[in-house]
N, C-alpha and C positions, 0 to 999 in steps of 0.2 A: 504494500500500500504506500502510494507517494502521498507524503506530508509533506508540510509547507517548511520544517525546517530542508528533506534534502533536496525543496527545489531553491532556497534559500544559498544552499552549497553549490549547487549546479552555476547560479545566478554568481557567486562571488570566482565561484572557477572558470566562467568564460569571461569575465572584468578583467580577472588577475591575467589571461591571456591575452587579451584584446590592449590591455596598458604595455604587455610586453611585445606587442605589432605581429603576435601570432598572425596566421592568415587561415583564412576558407575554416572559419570554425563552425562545426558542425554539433549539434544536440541532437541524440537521438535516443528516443524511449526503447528499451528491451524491455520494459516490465512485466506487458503480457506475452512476450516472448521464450523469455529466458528466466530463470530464477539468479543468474552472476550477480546480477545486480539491477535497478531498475533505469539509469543512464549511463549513457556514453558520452563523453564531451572528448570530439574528434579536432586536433587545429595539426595546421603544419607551420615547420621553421624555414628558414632559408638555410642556416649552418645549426653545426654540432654546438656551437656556441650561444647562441639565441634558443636553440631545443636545452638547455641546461639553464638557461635564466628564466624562460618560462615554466618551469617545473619548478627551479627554486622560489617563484613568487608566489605560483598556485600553495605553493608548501608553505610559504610565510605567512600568507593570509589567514587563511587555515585553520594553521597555530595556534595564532594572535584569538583566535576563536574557542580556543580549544578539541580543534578536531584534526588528527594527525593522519597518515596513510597505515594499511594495513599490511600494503606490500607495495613494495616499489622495484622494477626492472628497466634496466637501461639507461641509468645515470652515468658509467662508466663509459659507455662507447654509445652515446645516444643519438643514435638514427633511426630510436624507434623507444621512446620512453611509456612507461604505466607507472600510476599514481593510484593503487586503486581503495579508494575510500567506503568499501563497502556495498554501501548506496550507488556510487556512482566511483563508474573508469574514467581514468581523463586519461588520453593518447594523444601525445605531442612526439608527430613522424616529420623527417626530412622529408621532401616531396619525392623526391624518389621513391622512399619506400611506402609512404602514403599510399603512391598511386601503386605498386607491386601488392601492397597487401590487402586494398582497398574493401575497407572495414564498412564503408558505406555499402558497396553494392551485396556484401555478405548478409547486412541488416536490412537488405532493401525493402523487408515486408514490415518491418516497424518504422514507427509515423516519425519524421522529425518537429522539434518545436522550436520555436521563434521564442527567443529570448525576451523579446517584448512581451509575451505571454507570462513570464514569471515571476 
């Protein structure tokens, strides 16, 4: 069941993206889909370097909030980061691998949302 705290998290993890010039950021509901979790918040970087400052901001904000990650992959060699907070995956890919692994068209039968909606 989506409550308003983790569309709350959804809403502060694509700011904290959007402040670090992520691009093509994408929300996408798996809730009735999947049991992983009930969002995905899809963005790409342009470098390994911009994919590691936008993970560390989604991480600061977070924080500051008290809510941390569960598991995190891909901070070492990040052309394909996960942050995943339970509720909600955040994947922040170089465009390259974005488009190789293309997490969109896998989720194609779940609805995406417009951030203005949250």
């Amino acid at each position: 069941m989506v409550t308003e705290e983790i569309r709350a998290i959804v809403k502060e993890i694509y700011e904290a993206i959007d402040d670090k010039k992520g691009e093509d950021i994408v929300v996408i509901n798996i809730g009735g889909l999947s049991i992983i979790a009930d969002y995905f918040v899809i963005a790409s970087a342009g470098s390994e370097r911009q994919a590691k400052a936008i993970a560390t901001e989604v991480q600061k904000r977070l924080a500051k909030k008290g809510i941390f990650p569960i598991g995190k992959e891909g901070l070492s060699s990040p052309s394909w980061i996960l942050l995943d907070y339970g509720d909600v995956m955040v994947h922040i890919f170089k465009s390259e691998e974005r488009y190789f692994y293309d997490l969109e068209r896998t989720w194609k039968d779940a609805p995406r949302e417009e951030i203005e909606n949250f």
